[in-house]
Backbone as a ProteinNet text record, in pm:
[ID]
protein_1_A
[PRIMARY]
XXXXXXXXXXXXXXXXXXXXXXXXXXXXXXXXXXXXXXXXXXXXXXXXXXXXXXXXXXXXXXXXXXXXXXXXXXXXXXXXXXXXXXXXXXXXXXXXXXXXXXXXXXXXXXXXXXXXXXXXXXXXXXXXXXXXXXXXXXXXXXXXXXXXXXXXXXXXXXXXXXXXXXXXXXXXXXXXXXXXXXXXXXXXXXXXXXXXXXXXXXXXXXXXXXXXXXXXXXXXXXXXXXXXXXXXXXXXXXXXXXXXXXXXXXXXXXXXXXXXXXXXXXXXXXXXXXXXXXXXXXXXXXXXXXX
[TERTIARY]
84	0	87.3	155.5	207.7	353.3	410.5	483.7	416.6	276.9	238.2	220.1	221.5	206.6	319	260.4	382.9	419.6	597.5	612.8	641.9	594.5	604.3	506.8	438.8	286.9	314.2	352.1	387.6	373.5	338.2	298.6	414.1	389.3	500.6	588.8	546	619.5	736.9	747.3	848.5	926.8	888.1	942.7	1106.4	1199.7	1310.2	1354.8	1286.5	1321	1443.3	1538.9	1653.3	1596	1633.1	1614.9	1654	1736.4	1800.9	1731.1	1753	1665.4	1695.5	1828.5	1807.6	1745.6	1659	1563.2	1427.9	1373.3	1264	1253.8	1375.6	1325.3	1321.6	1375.7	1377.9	1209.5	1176.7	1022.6	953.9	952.7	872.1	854.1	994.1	956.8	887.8	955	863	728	641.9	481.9	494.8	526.3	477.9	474.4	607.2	597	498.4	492.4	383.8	219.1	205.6	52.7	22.2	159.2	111.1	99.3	157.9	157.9	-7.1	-24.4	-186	-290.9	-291.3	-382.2	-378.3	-257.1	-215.2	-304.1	-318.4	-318.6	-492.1	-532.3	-671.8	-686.7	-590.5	-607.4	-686.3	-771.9	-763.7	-999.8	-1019.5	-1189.2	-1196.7	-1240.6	-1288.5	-1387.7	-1267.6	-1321.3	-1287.5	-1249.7	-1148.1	-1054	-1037.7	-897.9	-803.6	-673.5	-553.2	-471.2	-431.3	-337	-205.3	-132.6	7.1	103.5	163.8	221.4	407.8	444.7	543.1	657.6	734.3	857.1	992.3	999	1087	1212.7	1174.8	1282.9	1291.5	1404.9	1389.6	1241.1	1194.4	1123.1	1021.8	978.4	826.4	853.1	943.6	885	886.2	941	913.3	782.1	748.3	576.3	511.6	504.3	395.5	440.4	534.5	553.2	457.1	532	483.7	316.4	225.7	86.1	63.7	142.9	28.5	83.8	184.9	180.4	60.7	21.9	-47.8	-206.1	-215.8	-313.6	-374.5	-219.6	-240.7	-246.2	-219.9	-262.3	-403.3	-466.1	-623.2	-579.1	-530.9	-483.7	-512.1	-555.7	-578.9	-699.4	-782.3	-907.4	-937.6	-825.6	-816.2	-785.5	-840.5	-789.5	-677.8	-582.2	-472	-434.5	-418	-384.7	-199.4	-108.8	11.1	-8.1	98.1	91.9	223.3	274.4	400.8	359.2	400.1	409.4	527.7	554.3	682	654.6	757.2	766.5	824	873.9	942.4	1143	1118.9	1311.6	1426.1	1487.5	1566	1647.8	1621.7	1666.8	1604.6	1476.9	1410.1	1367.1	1421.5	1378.5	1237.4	1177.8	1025.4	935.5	1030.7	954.6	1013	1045.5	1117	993.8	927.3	801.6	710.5	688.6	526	544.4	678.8	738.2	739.8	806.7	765.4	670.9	578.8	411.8	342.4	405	280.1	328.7	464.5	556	479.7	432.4	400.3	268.2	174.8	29.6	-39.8	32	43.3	-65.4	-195.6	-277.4	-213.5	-226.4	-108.6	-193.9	-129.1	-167.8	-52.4	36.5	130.9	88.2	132.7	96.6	242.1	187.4	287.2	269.3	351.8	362	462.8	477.5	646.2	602.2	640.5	657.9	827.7	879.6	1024.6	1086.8	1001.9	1045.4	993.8	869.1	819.3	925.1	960.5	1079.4	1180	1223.8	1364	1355.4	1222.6	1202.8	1163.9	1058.9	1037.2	1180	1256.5	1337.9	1431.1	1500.9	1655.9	1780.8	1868.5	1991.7	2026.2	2074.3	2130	2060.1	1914.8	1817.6	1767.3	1703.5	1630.1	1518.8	1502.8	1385.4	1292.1	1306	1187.7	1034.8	1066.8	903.7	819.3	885.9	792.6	747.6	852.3	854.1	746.8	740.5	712.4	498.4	510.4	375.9	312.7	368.2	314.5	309.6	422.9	345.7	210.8	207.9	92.6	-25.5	-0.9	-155.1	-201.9	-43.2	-124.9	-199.5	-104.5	-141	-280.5	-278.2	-445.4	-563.8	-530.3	-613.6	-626.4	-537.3	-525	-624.5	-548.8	-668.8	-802.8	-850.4	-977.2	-1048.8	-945.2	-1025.1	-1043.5	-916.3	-970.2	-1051.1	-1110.9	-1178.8	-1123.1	-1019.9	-963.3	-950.9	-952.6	-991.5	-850.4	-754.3	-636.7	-527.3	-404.3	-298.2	-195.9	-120.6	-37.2	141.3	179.2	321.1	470.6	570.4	670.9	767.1	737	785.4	857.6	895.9	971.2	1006.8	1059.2	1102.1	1198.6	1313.3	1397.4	1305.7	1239.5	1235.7	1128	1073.5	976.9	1044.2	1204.5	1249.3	1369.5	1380.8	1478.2	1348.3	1232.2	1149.8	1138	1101.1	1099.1	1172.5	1323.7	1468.5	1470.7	1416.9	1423.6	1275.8	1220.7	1116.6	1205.5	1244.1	1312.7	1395.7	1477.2	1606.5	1589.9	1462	1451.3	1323.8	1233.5	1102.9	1024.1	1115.5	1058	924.6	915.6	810.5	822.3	679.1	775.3	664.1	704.6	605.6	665.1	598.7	680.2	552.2	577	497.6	430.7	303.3	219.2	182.5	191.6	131.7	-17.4	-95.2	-148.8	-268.5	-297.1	-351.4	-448.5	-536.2	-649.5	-586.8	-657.9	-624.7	-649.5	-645.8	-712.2	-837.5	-862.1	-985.7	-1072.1	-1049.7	-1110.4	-1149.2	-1093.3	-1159.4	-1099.5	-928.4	-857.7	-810.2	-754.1	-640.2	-482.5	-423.8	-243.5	-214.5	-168.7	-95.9	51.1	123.5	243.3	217.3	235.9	256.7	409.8	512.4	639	675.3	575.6	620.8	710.3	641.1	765.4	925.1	917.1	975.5	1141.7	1262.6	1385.3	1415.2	1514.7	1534.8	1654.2	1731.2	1843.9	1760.6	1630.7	1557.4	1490.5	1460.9	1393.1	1489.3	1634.3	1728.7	1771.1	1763.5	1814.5	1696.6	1620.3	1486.8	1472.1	1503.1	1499.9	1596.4	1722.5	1876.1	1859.8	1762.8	1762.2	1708.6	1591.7	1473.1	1527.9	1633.3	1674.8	1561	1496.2	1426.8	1475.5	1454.6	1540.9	1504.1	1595.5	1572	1622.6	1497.5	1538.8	1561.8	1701.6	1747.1	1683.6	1673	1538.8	1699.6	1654.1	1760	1744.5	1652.6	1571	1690.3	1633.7	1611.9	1760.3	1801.9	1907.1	2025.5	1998.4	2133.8	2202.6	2133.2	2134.2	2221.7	2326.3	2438.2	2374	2406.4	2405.3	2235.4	2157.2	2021.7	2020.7	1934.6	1901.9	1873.7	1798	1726.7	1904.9	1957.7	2118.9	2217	2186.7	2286.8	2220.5	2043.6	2031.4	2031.3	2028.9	2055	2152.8	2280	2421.6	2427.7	2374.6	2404.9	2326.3	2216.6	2147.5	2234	2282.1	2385.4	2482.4	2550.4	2635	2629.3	2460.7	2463.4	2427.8	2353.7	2366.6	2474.3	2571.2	2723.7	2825.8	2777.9	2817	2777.9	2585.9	2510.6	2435.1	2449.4	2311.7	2193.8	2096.8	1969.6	1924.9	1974.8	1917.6	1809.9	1852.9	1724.6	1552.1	1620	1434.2	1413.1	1482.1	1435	1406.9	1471.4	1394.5	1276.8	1280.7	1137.6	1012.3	1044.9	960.9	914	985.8	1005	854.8	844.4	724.3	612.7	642.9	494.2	461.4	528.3	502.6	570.3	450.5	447.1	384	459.2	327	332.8	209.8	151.9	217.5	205.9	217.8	395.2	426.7	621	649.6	592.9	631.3	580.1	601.8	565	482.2	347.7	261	123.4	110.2	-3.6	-129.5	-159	-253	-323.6	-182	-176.8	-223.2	-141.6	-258.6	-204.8	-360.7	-367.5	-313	-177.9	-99.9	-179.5	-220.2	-364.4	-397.5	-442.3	-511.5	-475.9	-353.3	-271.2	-252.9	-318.8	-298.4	-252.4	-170.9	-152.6	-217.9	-328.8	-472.4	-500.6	-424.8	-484.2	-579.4	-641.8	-779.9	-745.1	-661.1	-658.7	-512.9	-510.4	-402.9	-378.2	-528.1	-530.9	-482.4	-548.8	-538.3	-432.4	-306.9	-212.7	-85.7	-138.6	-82	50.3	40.9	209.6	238.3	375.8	423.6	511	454.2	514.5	614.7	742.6	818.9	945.8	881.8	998.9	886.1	956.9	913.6	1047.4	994.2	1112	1096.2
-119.6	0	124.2	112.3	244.6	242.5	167.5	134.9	187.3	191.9	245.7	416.8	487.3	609.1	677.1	790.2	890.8	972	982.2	1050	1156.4	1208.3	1377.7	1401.8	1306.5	1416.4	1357.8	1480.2	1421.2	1541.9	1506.5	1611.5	1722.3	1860.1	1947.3	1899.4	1763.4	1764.8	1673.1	1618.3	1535.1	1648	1791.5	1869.5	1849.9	1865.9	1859.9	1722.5	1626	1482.7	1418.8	1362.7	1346.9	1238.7	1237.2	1155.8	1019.6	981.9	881.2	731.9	628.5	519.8	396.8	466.7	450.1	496.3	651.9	731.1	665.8	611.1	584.2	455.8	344.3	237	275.9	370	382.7	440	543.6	585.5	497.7	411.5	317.9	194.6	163.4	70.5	147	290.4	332.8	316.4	366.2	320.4	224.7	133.4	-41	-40	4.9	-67	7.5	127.8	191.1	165	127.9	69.4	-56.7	-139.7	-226.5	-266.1	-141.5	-128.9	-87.7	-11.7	83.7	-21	-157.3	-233	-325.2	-389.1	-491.1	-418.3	-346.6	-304.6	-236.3	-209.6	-168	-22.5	73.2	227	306.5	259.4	353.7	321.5	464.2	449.2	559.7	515.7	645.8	779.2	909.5	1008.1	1073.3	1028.1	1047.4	1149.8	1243.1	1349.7	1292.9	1306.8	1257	1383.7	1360.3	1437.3	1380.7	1450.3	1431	1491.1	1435.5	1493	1541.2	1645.4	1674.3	1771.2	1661	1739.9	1885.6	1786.2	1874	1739.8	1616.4	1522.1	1498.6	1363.5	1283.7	1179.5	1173.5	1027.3	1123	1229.4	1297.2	1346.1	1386.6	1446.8	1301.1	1194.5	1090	1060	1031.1	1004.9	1102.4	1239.3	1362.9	1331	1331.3	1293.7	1149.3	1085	889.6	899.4	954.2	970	1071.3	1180.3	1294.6	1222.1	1115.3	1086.7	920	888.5	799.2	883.3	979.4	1034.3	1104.4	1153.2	1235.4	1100.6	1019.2	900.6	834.5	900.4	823.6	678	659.8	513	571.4	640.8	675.5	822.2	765.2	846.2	913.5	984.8	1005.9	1179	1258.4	1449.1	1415.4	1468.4	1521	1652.4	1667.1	1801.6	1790.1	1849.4	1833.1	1925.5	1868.2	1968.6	1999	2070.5	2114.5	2155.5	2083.9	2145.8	2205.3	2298.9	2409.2	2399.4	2333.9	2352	2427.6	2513.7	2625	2630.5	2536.2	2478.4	2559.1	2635.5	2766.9	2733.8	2846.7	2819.8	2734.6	2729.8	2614.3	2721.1	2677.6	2806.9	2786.4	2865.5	2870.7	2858.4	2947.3	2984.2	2856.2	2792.8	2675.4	2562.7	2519.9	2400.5	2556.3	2589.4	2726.9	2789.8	2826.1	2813.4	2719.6	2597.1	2451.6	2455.5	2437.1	2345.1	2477.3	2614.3	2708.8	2704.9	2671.5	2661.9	2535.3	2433.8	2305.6	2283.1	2384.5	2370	2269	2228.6	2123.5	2220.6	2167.1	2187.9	2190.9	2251	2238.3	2373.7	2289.3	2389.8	2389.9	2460.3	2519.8	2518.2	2519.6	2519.9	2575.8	2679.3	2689.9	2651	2564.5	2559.6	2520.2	2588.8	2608.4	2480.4	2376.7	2265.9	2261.4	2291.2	2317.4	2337.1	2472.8	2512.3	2385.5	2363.2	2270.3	2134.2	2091.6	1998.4	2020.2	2096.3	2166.5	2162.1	2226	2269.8	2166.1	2062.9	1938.3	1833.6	1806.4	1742.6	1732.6	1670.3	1688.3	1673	1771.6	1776.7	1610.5	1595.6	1446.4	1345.9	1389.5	1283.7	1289.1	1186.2	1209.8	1267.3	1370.7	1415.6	1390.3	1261.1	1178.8	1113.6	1105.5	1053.5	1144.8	1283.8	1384.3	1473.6	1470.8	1594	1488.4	1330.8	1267.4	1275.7	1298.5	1285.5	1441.3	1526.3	1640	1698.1	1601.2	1614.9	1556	1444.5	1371.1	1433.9	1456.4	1566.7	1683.7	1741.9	1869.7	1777.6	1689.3	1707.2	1571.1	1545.3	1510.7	1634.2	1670.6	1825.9	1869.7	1858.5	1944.7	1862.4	1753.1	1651	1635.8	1680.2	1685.3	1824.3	1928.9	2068.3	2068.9	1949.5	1992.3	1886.9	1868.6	1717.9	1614.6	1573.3	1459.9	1284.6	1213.9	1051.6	984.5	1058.3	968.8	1107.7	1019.8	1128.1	1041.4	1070.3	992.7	1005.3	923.2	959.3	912.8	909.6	902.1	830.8	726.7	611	467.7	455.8	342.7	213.9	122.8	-48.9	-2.7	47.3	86.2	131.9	224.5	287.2	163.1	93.7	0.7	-72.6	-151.1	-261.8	-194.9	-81.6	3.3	-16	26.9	-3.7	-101.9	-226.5	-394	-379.4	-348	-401.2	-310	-191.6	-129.7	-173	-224	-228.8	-419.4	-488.2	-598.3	-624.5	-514.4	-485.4	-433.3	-289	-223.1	-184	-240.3	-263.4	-359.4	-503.2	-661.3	-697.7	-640.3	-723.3	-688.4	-769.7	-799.6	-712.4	-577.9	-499.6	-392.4	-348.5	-220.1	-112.5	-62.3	60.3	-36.6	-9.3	-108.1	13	-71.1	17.8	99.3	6.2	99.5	86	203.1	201.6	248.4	284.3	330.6	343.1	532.5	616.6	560.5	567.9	568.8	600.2	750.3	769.5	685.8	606.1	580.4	640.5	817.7	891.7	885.1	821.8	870	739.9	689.3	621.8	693.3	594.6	663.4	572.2	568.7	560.7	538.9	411.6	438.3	422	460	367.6	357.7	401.3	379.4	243.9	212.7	54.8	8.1	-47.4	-152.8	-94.1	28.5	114.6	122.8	114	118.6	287.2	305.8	459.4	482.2	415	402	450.7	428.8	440.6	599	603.8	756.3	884.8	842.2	928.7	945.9	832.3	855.6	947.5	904.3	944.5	1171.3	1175.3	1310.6	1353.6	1322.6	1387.9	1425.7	1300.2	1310.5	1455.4	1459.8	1595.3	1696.6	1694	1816.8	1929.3	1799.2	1855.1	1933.3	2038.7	2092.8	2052.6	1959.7	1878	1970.1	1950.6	2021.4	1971.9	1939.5	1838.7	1891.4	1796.7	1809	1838	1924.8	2011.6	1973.3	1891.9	1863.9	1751.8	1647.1	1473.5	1449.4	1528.8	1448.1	1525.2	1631.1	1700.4	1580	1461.9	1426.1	1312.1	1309.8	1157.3	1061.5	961.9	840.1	780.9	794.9	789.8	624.2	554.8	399.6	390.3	438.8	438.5	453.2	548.5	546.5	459.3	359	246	131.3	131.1	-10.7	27	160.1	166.9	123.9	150	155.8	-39.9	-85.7	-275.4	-269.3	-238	-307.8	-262.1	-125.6	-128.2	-214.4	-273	-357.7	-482	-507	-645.4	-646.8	-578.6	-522.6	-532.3	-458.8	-444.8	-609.8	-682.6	-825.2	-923.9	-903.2	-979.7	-943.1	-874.3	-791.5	-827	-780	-827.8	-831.3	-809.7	-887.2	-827.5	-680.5	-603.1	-661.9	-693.7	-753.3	-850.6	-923.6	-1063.9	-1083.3	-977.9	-971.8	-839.2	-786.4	-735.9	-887.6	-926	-1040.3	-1096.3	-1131.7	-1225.5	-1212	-1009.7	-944.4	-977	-1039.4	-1064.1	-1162.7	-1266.4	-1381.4	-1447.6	-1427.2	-1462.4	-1535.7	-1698.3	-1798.1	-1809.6	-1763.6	-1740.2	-1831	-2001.1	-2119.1	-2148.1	-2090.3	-2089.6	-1969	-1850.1	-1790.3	-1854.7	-1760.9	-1829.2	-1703.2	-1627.8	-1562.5	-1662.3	-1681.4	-1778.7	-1720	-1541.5	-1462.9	-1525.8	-1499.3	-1512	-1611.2	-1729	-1898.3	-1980.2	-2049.1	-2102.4	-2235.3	-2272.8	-2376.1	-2436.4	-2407.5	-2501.7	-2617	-2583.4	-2666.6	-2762	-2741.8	-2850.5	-2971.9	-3092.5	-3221.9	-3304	-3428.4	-3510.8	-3639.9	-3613.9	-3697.7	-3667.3	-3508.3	-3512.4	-3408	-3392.8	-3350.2	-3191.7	-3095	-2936.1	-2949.1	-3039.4	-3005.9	-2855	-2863.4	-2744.9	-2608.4	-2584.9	-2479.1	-2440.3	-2564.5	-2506.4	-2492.9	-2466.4	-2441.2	-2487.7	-2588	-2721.2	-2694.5	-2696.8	-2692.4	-2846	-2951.1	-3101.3	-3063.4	-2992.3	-2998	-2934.7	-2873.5	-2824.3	-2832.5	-2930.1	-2968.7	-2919.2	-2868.4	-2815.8	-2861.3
0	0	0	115.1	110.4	0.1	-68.7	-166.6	-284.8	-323.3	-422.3	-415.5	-301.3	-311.7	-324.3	-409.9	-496.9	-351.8	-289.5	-215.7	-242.7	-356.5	-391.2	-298	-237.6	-205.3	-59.6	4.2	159.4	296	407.2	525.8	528.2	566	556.5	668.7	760.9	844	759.7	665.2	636.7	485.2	480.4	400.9	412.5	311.6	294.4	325.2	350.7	375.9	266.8	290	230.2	128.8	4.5	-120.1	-92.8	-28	-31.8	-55.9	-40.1	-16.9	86.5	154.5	325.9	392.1	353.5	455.7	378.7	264.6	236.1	366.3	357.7	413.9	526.6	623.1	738.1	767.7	692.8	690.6	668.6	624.6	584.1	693.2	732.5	891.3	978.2	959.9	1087.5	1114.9	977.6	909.1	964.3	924.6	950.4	1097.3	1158.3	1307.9	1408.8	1365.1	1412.9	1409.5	1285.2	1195.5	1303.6	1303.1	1398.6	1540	1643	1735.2	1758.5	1693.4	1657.6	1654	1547.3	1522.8	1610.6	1658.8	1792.1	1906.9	1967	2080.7	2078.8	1940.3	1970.4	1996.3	1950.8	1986.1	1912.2	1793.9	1697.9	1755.2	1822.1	1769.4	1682.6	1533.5	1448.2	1535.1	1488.9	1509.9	1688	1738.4	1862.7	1815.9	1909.5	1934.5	2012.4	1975.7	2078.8	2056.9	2186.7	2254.5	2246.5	2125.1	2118.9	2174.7	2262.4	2390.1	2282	2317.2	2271.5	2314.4	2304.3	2414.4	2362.7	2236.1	2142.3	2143.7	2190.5	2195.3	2039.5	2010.4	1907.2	1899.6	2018.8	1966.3	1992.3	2037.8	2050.2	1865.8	1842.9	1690.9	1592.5	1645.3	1523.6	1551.7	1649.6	1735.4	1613.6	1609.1	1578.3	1384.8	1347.1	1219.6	1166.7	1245.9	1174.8	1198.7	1280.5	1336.8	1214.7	1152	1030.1	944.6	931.7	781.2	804.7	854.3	848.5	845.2	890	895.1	770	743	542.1	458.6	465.1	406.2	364.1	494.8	520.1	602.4	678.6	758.9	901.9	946.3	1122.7	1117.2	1134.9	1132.8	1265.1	1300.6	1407.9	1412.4	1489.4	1512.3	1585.9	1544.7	1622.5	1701.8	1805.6	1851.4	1959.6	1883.5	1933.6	2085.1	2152.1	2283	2328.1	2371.8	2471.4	2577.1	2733	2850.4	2873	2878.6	2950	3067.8	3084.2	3280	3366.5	3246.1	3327.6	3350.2	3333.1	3297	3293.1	3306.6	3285.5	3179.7	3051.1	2955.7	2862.2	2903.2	2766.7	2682.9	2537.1	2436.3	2409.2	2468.6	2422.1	2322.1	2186	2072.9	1967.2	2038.5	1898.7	1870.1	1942.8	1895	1895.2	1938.9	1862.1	1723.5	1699	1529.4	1482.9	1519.9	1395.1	1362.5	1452.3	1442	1388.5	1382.9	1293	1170	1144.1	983.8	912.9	1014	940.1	942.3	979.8	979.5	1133	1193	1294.6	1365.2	1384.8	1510.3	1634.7	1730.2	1862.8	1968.4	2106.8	2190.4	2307.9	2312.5	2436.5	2583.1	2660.3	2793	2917.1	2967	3044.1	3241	3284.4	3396	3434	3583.4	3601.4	3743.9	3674.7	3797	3798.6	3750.6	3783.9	3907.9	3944.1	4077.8	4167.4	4176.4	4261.7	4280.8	4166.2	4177.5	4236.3	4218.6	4254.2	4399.7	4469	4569.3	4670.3	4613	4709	4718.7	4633.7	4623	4632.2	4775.1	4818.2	4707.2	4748.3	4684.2	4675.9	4505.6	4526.6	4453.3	4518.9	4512.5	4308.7	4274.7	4113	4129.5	4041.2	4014	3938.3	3855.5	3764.7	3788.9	3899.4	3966.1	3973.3	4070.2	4081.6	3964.4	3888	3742.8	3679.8	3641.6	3566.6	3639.4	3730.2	3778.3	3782.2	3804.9	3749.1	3633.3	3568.4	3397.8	3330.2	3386.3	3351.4	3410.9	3514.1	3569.9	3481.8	3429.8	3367.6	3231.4	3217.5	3039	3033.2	3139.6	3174.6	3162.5	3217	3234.6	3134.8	3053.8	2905.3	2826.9	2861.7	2751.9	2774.7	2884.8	2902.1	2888.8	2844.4	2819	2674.1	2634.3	2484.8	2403.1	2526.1	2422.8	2404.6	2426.7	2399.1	2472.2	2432.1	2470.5	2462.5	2430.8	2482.2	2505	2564.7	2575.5	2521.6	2434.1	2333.7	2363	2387.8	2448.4	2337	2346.7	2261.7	2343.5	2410.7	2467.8	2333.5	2300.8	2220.9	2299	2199.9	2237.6	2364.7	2324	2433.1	2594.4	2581.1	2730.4	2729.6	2679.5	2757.4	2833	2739	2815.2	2890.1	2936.8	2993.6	3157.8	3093.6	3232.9	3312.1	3221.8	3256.5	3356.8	3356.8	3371.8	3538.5	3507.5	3637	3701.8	3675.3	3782.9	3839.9	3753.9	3780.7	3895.7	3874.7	3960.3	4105.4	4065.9	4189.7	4280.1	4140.1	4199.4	4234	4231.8	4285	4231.9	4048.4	3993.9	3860.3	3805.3	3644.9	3560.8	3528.7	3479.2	3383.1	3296	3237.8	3194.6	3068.5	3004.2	2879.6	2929.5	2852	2731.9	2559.3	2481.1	2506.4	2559.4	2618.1	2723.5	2841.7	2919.8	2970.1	3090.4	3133.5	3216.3	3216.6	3368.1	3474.5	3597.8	3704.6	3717.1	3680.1	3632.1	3578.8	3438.4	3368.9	3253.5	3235.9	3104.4	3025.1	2990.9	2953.4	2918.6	2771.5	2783.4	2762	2760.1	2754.6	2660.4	2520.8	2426.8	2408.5	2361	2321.3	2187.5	2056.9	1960.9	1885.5	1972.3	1932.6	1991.2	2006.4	2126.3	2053.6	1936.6	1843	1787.4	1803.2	1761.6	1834.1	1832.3	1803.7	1860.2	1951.7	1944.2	1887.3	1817.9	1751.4	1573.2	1562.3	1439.9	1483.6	1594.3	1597.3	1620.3	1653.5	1634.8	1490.4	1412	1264.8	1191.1	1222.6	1178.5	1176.1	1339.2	1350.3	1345.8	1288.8	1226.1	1100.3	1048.3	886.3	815.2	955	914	985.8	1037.5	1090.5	1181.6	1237.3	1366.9	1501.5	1526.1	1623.2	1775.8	1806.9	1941.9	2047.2	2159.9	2288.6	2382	2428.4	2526.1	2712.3	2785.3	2870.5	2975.4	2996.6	3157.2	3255.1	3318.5	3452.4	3488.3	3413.1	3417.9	3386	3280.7	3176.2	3211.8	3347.5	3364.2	3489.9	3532.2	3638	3611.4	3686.7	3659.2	3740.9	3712.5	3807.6	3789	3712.5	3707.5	3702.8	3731.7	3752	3558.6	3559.4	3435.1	3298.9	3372	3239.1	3283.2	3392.1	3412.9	3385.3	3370.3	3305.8	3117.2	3073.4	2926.5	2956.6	2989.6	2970.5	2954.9	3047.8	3045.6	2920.6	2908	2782.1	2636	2651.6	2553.7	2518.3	2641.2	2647.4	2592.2	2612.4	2557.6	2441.4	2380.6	2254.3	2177.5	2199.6	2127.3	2149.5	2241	2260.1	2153.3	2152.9	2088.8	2020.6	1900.7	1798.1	1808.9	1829.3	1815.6	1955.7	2015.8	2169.8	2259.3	2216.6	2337.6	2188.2	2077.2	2031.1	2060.8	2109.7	2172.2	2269.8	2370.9	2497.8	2489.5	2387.4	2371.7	2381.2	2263.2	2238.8	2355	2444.6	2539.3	2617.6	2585.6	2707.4	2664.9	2478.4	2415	2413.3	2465.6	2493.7	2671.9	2730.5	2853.4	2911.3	2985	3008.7	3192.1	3216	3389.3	3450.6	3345	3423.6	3459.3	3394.5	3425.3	3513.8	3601.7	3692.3	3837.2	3928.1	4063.2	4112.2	4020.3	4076.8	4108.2	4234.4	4267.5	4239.3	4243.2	4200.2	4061.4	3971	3833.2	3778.1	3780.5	3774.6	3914.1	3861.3	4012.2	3995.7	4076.4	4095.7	4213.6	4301.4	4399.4	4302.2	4225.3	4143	4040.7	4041.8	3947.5	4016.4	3894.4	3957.5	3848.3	3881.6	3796.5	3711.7	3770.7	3667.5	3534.1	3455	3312	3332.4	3398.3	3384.8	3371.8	3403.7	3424.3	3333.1	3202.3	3153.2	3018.1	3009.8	2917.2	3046.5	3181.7	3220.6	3247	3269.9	3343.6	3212.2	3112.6	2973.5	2983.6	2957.6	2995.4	2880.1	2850.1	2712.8	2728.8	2629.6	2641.2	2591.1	2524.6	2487.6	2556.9	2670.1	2774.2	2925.5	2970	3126.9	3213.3	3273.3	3406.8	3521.3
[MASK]
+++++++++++++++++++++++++++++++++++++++++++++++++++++++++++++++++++++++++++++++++++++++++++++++++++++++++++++++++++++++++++++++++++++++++++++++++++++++++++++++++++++++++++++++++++++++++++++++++++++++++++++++++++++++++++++++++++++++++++++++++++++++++++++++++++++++++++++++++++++++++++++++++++

């Protein structure tokens, strides 16, 4: 499908896009892996507004790109409205995403709140500031999404920070969980969106070099050494550069998960396993690996 369309005719967000036909295939996985994060997961109800959350990172502008070119396509019947929370950051250039998104026609709405200070201010010298910054972002841009109408809040999360999460909730949070493509508020009004799930951040950096997107590196979070979160990238890099391929296989791993090989008694019920035959469908035995 998308092999047959003429890319003369393309969103101003992919204007000046390099000729090459390493950047077609790279655009083109992106489509795919995105299309199918979207159809896997069940995000798309015709005629819904989402809230495209946008930072000025690499993977928030591949997010707001790969979503209008599927959209200028006719493939996501969906309103878009981009967003920036300013948090107030010292030194965050202000006028750089309110100029893109009016140069590129991009629907969008700005927001200013200075949770900065509040961080700064609740949070001991030393200590990370990601939990608290990360939860008063989501509040505002809840809020937002519900002034403007909107039924989801759409985030720029990728393969990486999912299994960057796994790994830290593994290590330091004593259970086996990460950033699900996608979720329901607390509330209930709201879902939360990844659709970079399938998505590579080694592909969304090439991606926003190519377009010469002007990235705004986050001052808060990323001025901070020693972060849990940049010492389990740093191993997963490692094993990476050991063994190619590896952080997708332990992607995979999350998409295929059997209850009956952990030791959550919640999860399936081992009570009930007997050796008569009879509960052999429930306790999903795999005859070809007995442990």
């Amino acid at each position: 499908m998308l092999d047959d369309t003429d890319d003369t005719e393309i969103h101003p967000l992919f204007a000046g896009a390099p000729a090459s036909t390493q950047f077609r295939k790279l655009r083109k996985r992106l489509v795919r892996q995105m299309r199918a994060a979207i159809d896997d997961y069940g995000m798309i109800r015709t005629g819904d507004r989402w809230l495209v959350c946008l930072s000025g990172g690499k993977d928030s502008y591949t997010l707001l790109a790969i979503l209008h070119e599927l959209k200028w396509r006719g493939l996501l019947p969906i309103n878009l409205l981009a967003c920036n929370l300013d948090q107030g950051q010292p030194g965050f250039p202000a006028t750089v995403l309110p100029q893109f998104l009016a140069a590129r026609g991009v629907p969008h709405r700005i927001e200013y709140r200075d949770t900065y200070s509040i961080v700064t201010d609740k949070i001991p010298q030393g200590r990370t500031f990601c939990a608290l910054c990360s939860r008063l972002r989501r509040g505002n841009l809840y809020r937002i999404a519900r002034e403007e109408g909107c039924s989801a809040v759409v985030l720029g999360h990728h393969r990486d920070d999912i299994l960057e999460t796994f790994f830290m909730n593994l290590f330091h949070g004593g259970r086996l969980a990460t950033m699900p493509p996608k979720l329901l508020n607390e509330e209930g009004d709201l879902t939360v969106l990844r659709p970079l799930a399938y998505v590579a951040e080694e592909d969304c950096d090439r991606f926003a070099r190519a377009l010469n997107y002007p990235i705004i590196p986050c001052d808060l979070c990323g001025s901070q050494d020693g972060l849990q979160r940049v010492q389990v990238k740093k191993m997963l890099d490692e094993w990476e550069a050991r063994t190619p391929g590896r952080r997708q296989v332990m992607f995979r791993a999350l998409m295929n998960v059997r209850p009956s090989h952990l030791l959550d008694p919640a999860l399936f019920d081992f009570a009930a396993l007997c050796a008569d035959g009879s509960n052999a469908t429930q306790s999903g035995r795999d005859p070809t690996r007995e442990h």
